[in-house]
DOKOLZA-317624 format. One record per residue (C-alpha): residue number from 0; residue in three letters; chain; y, z, x. Coordinates in steps of 0.1 Angstrom, whole numbers, plus 2048, in hexadecimal, padded with zeros to 3 digits. Layout:
REM residues N
  num  residuo  cadena   c2   c3   c1
  NUM      ALA       A    Y    Z    X
...
REM end
This chain:
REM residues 212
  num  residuo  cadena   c2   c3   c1
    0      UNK       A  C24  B5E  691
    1      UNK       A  C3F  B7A  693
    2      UNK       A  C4C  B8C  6B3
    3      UNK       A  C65  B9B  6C2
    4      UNK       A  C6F  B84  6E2
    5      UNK       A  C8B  B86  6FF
    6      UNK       A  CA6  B69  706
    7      UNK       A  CBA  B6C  727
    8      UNK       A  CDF  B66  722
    9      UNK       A  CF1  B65  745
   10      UNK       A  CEC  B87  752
   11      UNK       A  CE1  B95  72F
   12      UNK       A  CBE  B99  71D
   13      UNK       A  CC0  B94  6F7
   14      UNK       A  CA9  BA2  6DD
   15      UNK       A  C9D  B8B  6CA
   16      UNK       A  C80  B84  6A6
   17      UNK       A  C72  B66  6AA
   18      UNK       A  C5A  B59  68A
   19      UNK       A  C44  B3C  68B
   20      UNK       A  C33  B2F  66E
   21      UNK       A  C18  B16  672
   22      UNK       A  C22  AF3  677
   23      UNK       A  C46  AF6  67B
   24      UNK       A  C61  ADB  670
   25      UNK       A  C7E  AE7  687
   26      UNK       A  C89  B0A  68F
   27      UNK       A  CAF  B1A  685
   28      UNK       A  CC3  B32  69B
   29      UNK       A  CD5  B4E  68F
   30      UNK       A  CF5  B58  698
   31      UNK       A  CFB  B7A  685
   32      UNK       A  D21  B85  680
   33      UNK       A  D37  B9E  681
   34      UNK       A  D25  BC5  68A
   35      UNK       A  D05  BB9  67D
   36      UNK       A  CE1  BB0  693
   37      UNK       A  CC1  B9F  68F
   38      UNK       A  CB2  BBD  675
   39      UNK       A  CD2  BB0  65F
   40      UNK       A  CC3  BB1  639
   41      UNK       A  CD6  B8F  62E
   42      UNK       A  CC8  B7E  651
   43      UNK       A  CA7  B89  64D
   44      UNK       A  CA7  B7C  62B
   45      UNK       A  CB1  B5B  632
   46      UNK       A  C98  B56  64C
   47      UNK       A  C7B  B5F  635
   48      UNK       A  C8B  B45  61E
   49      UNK       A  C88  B2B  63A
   50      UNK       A  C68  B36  647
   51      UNK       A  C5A  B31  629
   52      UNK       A  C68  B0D  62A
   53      UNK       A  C56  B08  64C
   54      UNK       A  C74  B11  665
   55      UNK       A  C6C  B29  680
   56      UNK       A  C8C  B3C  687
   57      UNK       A  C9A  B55  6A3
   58      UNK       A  CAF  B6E  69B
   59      UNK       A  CC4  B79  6B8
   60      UNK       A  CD8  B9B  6BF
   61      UNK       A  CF7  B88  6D1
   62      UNK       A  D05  BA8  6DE
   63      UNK       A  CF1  BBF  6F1
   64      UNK       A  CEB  BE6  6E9
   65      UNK       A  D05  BEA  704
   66      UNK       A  D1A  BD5  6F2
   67      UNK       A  D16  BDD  6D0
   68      UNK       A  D20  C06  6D7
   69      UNK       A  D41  BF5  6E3
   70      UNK       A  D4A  BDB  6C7
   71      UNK       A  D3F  BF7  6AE
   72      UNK       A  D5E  C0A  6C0
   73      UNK       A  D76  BEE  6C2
   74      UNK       A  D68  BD0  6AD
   75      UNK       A  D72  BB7  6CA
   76      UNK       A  D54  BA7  6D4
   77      UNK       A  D48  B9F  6B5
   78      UNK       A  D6D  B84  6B4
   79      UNK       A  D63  B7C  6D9
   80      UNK       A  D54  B56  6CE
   81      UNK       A  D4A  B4D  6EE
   82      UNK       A  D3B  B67  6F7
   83      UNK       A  D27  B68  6D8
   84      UNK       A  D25  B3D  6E1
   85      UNK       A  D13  B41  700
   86      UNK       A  CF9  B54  6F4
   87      UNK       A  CF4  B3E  6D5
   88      UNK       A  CF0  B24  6EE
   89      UNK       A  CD7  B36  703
   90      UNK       A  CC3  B3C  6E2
   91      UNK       A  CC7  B15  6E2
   92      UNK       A  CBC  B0E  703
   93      UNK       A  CA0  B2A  703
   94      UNK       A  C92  B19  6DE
   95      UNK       A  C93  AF8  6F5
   96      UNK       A  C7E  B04  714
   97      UNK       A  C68  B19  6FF
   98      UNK       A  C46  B02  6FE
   99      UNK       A  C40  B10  6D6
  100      UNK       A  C5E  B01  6CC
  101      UNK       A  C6A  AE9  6E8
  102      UNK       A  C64  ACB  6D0
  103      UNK       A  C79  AD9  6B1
  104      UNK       A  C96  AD2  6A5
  105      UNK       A  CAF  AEC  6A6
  106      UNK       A  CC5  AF9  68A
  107      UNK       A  CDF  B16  68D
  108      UNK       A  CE6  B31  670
  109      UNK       A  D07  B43  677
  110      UNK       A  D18  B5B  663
  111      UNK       A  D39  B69  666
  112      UNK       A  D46  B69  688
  113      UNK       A  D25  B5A  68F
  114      UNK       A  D2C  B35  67D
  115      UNK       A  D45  B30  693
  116      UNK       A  D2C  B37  6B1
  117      UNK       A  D13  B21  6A4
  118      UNK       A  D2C  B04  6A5
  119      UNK       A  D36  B09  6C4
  120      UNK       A  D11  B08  6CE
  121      UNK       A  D0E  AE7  6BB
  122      UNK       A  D27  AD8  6CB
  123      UNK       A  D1A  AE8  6EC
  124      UNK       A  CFA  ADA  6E7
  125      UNK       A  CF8  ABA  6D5
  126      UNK       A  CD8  AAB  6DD
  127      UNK       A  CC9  AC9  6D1
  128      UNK       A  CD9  ADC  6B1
  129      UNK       A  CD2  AC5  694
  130      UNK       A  CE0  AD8  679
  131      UNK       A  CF8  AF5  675
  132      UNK       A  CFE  B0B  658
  133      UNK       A  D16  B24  652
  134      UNK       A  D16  B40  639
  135      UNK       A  D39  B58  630
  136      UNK       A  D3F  B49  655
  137      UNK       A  D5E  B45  666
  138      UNK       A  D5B  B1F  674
  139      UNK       A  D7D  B1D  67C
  140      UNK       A  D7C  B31  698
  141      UNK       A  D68  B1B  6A9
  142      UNK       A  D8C  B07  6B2
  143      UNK       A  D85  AE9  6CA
  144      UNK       A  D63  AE6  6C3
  145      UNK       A  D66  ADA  69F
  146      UNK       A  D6E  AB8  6A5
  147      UNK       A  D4E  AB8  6BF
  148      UNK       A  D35  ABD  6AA
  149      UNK       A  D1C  AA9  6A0
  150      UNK       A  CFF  AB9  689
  151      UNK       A  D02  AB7  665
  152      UNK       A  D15  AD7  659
  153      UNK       A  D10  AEB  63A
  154      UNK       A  D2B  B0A  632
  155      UNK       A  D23  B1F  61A
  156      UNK       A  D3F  B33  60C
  157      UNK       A  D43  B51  5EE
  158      UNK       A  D5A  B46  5D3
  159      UNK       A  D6E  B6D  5D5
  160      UNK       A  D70  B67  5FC
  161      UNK       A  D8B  B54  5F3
  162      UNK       A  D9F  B58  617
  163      UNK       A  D83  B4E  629
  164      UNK       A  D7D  B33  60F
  165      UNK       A  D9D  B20  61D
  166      UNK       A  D94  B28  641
  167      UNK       A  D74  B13  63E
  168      UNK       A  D85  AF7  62C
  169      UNK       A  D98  AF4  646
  170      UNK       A  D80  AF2  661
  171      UNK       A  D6B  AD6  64A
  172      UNK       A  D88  ABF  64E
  173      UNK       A  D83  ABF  672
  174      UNK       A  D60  AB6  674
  175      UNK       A  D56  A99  67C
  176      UNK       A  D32  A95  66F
  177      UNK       A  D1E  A96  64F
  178      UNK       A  D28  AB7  63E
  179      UNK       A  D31  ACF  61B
  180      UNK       A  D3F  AEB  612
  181      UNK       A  D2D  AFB  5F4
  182      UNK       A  D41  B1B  5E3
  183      UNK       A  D27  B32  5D7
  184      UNK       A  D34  B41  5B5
  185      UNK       A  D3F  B65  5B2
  186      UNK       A  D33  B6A  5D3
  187      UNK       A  D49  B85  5ED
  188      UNK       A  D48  B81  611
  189      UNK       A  D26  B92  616
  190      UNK       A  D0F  B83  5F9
  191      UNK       A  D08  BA2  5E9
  192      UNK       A  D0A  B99  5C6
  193      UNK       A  CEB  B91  5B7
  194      UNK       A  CDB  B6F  5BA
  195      UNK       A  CF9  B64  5D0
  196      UNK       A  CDF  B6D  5F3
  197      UNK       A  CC6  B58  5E4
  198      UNK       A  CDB  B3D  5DF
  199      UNK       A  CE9  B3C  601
  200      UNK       A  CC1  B38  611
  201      UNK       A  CB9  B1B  5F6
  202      UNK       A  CD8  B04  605
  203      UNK       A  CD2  B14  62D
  204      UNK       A  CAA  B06  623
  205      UNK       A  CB0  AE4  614
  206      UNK       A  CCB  ADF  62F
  207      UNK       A  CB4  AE5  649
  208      UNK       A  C9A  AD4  63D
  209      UNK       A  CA7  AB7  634
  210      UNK       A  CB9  AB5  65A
  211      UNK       A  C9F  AC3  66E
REM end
């Protein structure tokens, strides 16, 4: 099953895919980054990947239209995290109230400025997210919430993103739960050499479905 849904956000409406496959194990969240959406190539990708492994997944637009016409023109909202944390948490709590997937187990997906969302969400919502995982992400700007969290944690970083590389090292010291930091080899910040995407889904799928 494959549709486009709506998830209210405070006084927003976000656009939303939502794919079921039969029998789910859990369902994973994405939280997209920087000036990219739900139709992101690299997103869509990894979803199949984990669809495939029996994880519905949601991707969310976390800014609306509104809202993407004026972070296109000043890139700020796309560094507000929580901003882009509440409405990862309403994709939680929506995923929770939601009678197809109201029994799953939740994991969240972030990349780029989105990681750092997604742990704020976890932290946000313990009892709930089960796993995170982060790809090119920028966990450490989740601050106060990295000591708070408490699903397993997977980052995922390219070998040539080598400043971000140090950023996430940094934030994986101050996690307090099960956790790894796997350095994908000549991989840049976006995974666009080849075979470097499809590595990035086979660690986000075993992660998943070994904590979900």
């Amino acid at each position: 099953m494959e549709g486009e849904v709506a998830i209210p956000s405070g006084d927003v409406t976000l656009k939303a895919t939502f794919t079921m496959p039969e029998a789910p194990t859990g369902v994973v969240a994405f939280a997209h980054g920087s000036g990219s959406s739900r139709h992101s190539p690299r997103n869509t990708y990894v979803a199949g990947v984990l669809n495939q492994a029996g994880c519905a997944t949601v991707l969310a637009d976390l800014l609306t239209d509104q809202e993407e016409q004026v972070d296109l023109r000043t890139r700020q909202l796309r560094f507000d995290i929580g901003l882009l944390a509440r409405r990862v948490t309403a994709t939680v709590d929506w995923l929770q109230s939601a009678s197809e997937t109201a029994e799953l187990a939740v994991g969240l997906f972030g990349a780029s400025t989105g990681a750092a969302a997604a742990i704020v969400a976890a932290a946000e919502r313990p009892e709930a997210v089960r796993a995170v995982v982060s790809r090119g992400g920028r966990p450490d700007l989740a601050g106060d919430a990295l000591p708070q969290v408490r699903a397993p944690t997977l980052l995922i970083v390219g070998g040539l993103d080598h400043v971000v590389l140090e950023l996430n090292q940094q934030a994986l010291d101050l996690l307090p739960v099960e956790k790894n930091l796997v350095v994908v080899p000549g991989a840049t910040h976006l995974f666009e050499e080849p075979g470097t995407l499809e590595r990035v889904a086979e660690l986000a799928s075993a992660w998943f479905v070994q904590h979900l």
